[in-house]
C-alpha positions in Angstrom: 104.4 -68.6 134.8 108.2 -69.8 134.5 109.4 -71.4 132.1 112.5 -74.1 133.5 113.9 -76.3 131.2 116.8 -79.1 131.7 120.4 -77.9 130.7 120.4 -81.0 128.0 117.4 -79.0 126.6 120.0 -76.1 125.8 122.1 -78.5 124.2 120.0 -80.5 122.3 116.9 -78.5 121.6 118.5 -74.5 121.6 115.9 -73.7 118.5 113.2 -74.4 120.4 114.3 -72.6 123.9 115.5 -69.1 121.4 111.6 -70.2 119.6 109.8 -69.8 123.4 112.1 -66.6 124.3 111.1 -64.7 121.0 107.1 -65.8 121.1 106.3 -65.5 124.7 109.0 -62.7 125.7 109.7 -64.5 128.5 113.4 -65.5 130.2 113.7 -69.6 130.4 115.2 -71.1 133.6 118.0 -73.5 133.1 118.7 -76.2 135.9 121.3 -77.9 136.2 121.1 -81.3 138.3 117.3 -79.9 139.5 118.9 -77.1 140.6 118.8 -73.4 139.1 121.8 -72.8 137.1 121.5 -70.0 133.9 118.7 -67.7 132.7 118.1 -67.6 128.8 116.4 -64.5 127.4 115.8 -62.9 123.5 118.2 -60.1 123.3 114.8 -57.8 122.7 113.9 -58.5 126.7 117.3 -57.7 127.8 117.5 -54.8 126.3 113.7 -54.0 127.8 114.9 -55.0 131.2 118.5 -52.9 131.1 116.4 -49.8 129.8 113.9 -50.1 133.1 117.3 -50.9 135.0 118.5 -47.3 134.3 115.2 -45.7 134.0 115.2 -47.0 138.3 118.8 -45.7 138.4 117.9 -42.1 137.1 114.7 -42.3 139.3 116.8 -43.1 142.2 119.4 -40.2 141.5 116.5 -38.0 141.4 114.6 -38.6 144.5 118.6 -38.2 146.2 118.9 -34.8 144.9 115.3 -33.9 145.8 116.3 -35.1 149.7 119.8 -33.0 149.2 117.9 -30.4 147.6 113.9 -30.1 148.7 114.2 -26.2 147.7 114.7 -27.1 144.1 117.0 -25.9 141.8 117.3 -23.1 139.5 116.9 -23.6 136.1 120.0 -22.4 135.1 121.9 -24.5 137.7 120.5 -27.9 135.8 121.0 -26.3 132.3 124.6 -25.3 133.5 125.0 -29.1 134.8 123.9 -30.8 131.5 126.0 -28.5 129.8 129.1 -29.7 131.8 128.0 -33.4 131.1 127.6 -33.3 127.5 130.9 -31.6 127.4 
């Protein structure tokens, strides 16, 4: 369930909207005059959400090259590729 607070809450009561972030892992939704305004989150579920972000990224990139590609490629092409990236 979401969890919306009033912007005065982030002023006035910021230990207890970081508290409900850490315990419940959970973003809070900020309004500002009823309406959405900012999205406040523990640093632990950002960094959660941009790992899955490029998890979908590499997942996308590899379905691509399976379309471009449905034949495969050689082992030695990829290993050649990742050699040229690290480089």
């Amino acid at each position: 369930m979401s969890i919306i607070r009033p912007i005065s809450d982030l002023r006035n009561h910021a230990d207890q909207i970081s508290d409900i972030c850490h315990r419940q892992a959970e973003p809070v939704f900020i309004t500002k005059n009823g309406k959405g305004d900012l999205v406040v989150m523990s640093e632990a579920l950002f960094n959660q959400q941009q790992a899955l972000l490029t998890l979908y990224r590499k997942l996308e990139e590899a379905e691509l090259s399976l379309i471009k590609h449905p034949e495969g490629i050689s082992f030695k092409k990829v290993m050649k590729g990742l050699r040229q990236k690290i480089r």
